[in-house]
C-alpha positions as CSV (number, residue, x, y, z in Angstrom):
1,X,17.9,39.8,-8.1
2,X,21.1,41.1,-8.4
3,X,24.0,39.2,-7.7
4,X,28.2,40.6,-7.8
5,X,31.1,37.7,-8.5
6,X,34.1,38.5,-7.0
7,X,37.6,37.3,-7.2
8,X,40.3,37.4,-4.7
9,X,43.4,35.6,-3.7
10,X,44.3,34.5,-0.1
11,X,47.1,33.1,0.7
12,X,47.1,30.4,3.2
13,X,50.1,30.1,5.6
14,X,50.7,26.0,7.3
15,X,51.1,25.2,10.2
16,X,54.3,23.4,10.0
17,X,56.3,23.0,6.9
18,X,54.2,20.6,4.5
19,X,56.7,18.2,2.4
20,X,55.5,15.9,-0.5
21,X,57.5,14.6,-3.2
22,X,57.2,17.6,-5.2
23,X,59.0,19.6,-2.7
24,X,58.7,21.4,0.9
25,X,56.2,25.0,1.5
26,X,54.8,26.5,4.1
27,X,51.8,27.5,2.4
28,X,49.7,27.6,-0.8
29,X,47.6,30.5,-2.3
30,X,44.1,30.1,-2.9
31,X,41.9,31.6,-5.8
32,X,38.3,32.8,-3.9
33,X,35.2,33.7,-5.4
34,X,32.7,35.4,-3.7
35,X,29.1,35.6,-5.2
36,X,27.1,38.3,-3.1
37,X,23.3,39.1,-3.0
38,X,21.6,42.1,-0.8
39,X,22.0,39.6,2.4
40,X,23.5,36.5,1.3
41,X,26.9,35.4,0.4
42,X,28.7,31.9,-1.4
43,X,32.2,31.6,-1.5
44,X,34.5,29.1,-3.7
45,X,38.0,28.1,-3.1
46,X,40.2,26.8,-5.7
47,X,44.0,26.1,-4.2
48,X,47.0,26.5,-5.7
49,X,49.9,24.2,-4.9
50,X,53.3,25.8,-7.3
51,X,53.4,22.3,-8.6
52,X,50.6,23.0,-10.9
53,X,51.7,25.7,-12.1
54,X,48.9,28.6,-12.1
55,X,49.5,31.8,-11.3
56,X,46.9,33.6,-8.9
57,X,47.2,36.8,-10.2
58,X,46.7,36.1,-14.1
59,X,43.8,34.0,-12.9
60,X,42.6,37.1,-11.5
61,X,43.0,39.2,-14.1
62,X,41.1,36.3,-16.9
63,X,38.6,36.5,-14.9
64,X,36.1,38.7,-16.6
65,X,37.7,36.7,-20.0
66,X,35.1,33.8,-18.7
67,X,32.5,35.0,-16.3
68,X,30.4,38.6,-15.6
69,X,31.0,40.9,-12.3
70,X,27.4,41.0,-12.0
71,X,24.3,38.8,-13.1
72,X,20.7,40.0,-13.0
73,X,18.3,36.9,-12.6
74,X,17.8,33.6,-11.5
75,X,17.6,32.4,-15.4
76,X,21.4,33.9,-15.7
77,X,22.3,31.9,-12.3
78,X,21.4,28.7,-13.4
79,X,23.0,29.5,-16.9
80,X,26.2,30.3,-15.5
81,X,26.1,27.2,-13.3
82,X,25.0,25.0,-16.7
83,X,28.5,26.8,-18.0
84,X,30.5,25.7,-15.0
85,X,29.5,22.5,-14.9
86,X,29.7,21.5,-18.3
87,X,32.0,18.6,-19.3
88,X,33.5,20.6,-22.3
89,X,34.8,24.3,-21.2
90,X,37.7,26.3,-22.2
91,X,37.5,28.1,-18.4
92,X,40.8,27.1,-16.5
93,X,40.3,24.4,-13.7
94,X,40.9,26.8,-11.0
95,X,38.4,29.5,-11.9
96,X,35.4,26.9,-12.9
97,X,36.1,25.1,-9.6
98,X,35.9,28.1,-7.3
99,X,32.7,29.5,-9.4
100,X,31.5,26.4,-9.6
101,X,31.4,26.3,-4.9
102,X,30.4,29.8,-4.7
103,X,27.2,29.3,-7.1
104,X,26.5,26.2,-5.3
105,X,27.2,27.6,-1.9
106,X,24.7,30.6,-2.6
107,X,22.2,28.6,-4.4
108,X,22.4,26.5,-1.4
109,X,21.5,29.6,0.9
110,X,18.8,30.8,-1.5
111,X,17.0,27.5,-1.6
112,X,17.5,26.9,2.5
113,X,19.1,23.4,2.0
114,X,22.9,22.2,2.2
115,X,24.3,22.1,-1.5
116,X,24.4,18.2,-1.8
117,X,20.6,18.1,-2.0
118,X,20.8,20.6,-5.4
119,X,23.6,18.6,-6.4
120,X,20.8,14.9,-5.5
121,X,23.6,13.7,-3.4
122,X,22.7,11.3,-0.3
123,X,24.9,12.7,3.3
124,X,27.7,10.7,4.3
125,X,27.7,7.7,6.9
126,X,30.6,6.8,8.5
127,X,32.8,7.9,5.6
128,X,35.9,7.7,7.3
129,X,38.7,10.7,6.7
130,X,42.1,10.6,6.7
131,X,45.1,12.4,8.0
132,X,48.1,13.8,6.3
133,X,51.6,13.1,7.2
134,X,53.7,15.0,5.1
135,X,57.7,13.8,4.2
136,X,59.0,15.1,7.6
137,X,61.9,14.0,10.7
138,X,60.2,10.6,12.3
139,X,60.1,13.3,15.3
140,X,57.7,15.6,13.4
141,X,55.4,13.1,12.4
142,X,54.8,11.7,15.8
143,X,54.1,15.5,17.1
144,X,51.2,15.6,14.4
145,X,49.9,12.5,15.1
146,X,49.8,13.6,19.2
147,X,48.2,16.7,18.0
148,X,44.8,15.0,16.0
149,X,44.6,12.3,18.7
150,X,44.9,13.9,21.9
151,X,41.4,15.5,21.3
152,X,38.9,11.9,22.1
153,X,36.2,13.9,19.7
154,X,38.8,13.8,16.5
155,X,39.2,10.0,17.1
156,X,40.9,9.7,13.6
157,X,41.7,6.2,12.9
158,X,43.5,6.6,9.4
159,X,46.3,8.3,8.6
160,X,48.0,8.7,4.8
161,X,51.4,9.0,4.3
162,X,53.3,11.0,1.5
163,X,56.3,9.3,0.2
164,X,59.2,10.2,-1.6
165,X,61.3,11.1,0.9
166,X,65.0,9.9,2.1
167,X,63.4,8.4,5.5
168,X,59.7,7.1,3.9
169,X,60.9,3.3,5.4
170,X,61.8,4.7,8.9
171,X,59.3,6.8,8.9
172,X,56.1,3.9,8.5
173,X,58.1,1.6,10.7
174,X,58.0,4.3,13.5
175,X,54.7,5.6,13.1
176,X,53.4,1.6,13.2
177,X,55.3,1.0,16.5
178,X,53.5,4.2,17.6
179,X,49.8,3.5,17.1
180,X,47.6,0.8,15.4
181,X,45.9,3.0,13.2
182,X,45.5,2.3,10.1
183,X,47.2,3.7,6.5
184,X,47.5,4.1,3.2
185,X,50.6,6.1,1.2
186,X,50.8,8.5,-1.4
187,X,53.9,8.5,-3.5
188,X,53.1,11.2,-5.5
189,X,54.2,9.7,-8.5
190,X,57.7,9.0,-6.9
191,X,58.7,5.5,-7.8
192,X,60.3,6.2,-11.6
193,X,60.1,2.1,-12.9
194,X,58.0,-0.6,-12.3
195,X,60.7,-2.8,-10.1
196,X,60.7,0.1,-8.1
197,X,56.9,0.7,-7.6
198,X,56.5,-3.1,-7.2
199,X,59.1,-3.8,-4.4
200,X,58.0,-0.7,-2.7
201,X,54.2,-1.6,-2.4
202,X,55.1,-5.3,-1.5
203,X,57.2,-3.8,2.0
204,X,54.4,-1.7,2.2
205,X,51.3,-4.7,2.4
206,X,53.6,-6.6,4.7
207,X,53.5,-3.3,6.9
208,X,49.5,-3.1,6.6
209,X,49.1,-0.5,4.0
210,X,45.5,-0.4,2.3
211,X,46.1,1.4,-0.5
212,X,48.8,3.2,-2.8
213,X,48.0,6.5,-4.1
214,X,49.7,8.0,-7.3
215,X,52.8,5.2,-7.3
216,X,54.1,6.3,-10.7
217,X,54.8,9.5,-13.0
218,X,51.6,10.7,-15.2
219,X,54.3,10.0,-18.0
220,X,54.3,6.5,-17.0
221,X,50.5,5.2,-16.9
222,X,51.0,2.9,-19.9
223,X,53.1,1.1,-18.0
224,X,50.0,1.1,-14.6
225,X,48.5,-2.0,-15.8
226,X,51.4,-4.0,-15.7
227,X,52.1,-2.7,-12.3
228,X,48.5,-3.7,-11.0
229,X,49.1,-7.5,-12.0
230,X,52.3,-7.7,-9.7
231,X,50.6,-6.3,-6.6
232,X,47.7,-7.0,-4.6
233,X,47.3,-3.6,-2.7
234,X,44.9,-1.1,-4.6
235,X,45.5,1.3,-7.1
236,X,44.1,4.8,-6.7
237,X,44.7,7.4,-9.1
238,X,45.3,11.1,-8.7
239,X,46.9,12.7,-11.4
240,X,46.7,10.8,-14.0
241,X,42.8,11.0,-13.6
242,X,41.6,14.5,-14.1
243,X,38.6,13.8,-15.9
244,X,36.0,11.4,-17.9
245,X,38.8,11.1,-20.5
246,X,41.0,10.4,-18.5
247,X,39.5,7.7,-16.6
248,X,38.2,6.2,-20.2
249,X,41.9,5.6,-20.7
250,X,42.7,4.2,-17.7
251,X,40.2,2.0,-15.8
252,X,41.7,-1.0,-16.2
253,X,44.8,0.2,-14.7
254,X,43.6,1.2,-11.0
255,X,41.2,0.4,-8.2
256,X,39.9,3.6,-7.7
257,X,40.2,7.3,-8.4
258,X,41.0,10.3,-6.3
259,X,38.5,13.2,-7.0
260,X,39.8,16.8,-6.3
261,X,37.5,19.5,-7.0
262,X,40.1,22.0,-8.1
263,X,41.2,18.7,-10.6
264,X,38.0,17.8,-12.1
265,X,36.6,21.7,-11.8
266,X,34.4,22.0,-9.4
267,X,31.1,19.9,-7.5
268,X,29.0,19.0,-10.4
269,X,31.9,18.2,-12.3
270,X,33.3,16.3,-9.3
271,X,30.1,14.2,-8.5
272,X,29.9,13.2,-12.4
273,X,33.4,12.0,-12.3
274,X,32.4,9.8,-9.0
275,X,29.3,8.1,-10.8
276,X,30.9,7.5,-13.9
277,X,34.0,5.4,-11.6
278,X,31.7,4.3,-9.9
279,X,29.4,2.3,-12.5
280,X,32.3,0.8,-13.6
281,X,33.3,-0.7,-10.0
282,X,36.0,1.4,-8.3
283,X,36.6,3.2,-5.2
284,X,36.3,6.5,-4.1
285,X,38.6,8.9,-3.0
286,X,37.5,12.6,-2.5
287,X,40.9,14.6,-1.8
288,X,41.8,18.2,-1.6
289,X,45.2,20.5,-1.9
290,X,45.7,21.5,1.7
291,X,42.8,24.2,1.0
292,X,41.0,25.9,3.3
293,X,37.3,25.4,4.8
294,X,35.6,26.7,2.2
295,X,37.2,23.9,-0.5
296,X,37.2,21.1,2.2
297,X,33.7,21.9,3.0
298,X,32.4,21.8,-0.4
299,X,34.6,18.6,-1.3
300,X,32.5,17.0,2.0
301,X,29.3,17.4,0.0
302,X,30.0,15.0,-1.8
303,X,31.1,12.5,0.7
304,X,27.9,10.5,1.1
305,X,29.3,8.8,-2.9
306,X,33.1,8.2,-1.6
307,X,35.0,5.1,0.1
308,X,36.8,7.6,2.1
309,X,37.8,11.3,2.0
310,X,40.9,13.0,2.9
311,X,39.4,16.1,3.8
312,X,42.2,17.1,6.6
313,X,43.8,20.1,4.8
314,X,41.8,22.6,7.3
315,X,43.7,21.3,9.8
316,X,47.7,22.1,8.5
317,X,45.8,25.3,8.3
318,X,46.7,28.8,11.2
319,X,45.2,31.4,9.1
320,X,41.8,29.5,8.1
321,X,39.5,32.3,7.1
322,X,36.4,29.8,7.2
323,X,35.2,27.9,9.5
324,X,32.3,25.0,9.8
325,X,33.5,21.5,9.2
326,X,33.3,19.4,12.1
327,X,35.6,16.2,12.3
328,X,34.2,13.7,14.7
329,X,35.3,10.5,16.0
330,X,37.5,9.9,12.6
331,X,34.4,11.0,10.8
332,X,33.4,14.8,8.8
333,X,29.9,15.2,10.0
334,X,27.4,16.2,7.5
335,X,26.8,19.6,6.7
336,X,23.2,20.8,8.2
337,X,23.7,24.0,7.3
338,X,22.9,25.9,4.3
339,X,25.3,25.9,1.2
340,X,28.1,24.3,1.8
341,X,27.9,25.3,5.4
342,X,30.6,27.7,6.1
343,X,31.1,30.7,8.1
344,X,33.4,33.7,7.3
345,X,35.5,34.5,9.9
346,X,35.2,37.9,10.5
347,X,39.0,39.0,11.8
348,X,40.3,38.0,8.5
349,X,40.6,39.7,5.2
350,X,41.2,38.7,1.4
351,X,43.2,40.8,-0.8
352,X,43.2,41.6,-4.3
């Protein structure tokens, strides 16, 4: 056996302008891994928002400072996914998450069964998924919500909304005179003080909200558990929780965690994190960073251990060089393919 790993960047180009409180793009580049055999091929995906600060490029060029171009055997396979998967490693987020998909992808392909089964991981039911509305004009907003509900099959039934925006009141107040779907929000760590988190969340359970996302800075979660006893809405955290330390620290201060593979690094890494909240009572979130297929698909894996996903960024997506996720009456069917069950689409190429 002989198999080649591959980096490459992509970058992926939105639909419309995507705003969050970090600030306004029109797309994101993507770190890709592609882990090739004679007649088989896995792909990874780890997505870059500028926020986070990695640079694509010097990724690129690390790469071989962490992993092989080419392994030999199924013994140096399994090694390098015991590497990728481990709890302690020096390998930067981005690059252990995307190897982390591709070796599970391909190992998935191999073995003739979707990746969740290697990874013991039951399919979803019903797992409901969510749908972004970025910090737009009240006028944008109600154009995406027309576009992922005029489609009956879609039949999405919960929207989440990123705050931090001048018009985040007008915005909720229009979008609940325009359907009765339900919502959640995602501050993105935009409310700077308690008072302001508090009085915030409070409009936001009279309006129907189910749950606040990020309300406060990572600088601020000392200040999370006081927050949680003057509210009755739940607490999910993003990104303050990257990892089992992490959540250690602060599981008495939220409801329930939001698990990003390109956070945690990678699947394996990614369903650990979910038991571990899990035994200790809290929801589950599996998120992405408006990635591609490929990152969306392998985030659905693990669906069948979440509360609900928010799994949409495929769709703020024109240039998609994946396909194979299927969104169903509010729903992200579960994979029957092999690997994470994606499909290259052929008119599109990556670049160095």
């Amino acid at each position: 056996m002989e198999i080649k790993l591959t980096p490459f960047t992509y970058r992926l180009t939105f639909k419309r302008a995507f705003g969050i409180a970090h600030g306004t793009r029109n797309g994101t580049d993507s770190l890709f891994i592609r882990a090739t055999t004679d007649d088989k091929e896995g792909y990874g995906e780890a997505a870059l928002p500028p926020y986070l600060g990695y640079d694509v490029h010097q990724l690129i060029s690390d790469f071989n400072s962490y992993f092989p171009t080419t392994i030999y055997s199924m013994e140096e396979l399994i090694a390098l996914l015991q590497k990728v998967s481990s709890p302690i490693s020096d390998i930067p987020s981005p690059l252990r998450c995307a190897m982390d998909i591709a070796l599970h992808d391909l190992c998935g392909q191999l073995a003739n069964m979707p990746a969740r089964k290697i990874l013991e991981v039951p399919a979803a039911n019903n797992v409901r998924c969510s749908v972004t509305l970025g910090i737009s004009s009240v006028e944008e907003m109600i154009e995406k919500i027309k576009e992922v509900t005029t489609d009956s099959n879609l039949g999405f039934t919960l929207f989440k909304h990123k705050l931090g925006g001048e018009n985040d009141l007008e915005r909720i107040k229009a979008f609940n005179d325009f359907t009765n779907a339900d919502f959640c929000i995602d501050a993105n760590q935009a409310w700077k003080s308690v008072e302001e988190a508090t009085k915030q969340i409070h409009f936001l359970q009279d309006l129907g909200c189910l749950f606040v996302e990020q309300p406060m800075p990572v600088s601020m979660n000392a200040h999370l558990c006081e927050l949680k006893k003057n509210i009755q809405l739940p607490i999910i955290l993003d990104e303050s929780i990257q990892n089992a330390s992490d959540f250690d620290l602060l599981k008495n201060s939220c409801d329930g965690i939001n698990v990003k593979l390109m956070k945690c690094g990678g699947m394996a890494a990614g369903k650990n994190l979910i038991q571990l909240a899990k035994r200790h009572g809290k929801k589950i979130l599996i998120g992405c960073m408006s990635e591609s297929t490929c990152g969306a698909a392998a985030a659905a894996e693990l669906a069948g251990l979440a509360d609900w996903v928010d799994l949409d960024g495929p769709l703020l997506i024109s240039n998609d060089p994946f396909e194979g996720i299927i969104y169903q009456q509010g729903c992200i069917l579960p994979n029957t393919s092999n690997g994470v069950g994606i499909r290259r689409v052929k008119d599109l190429t990556f670049s160095a």
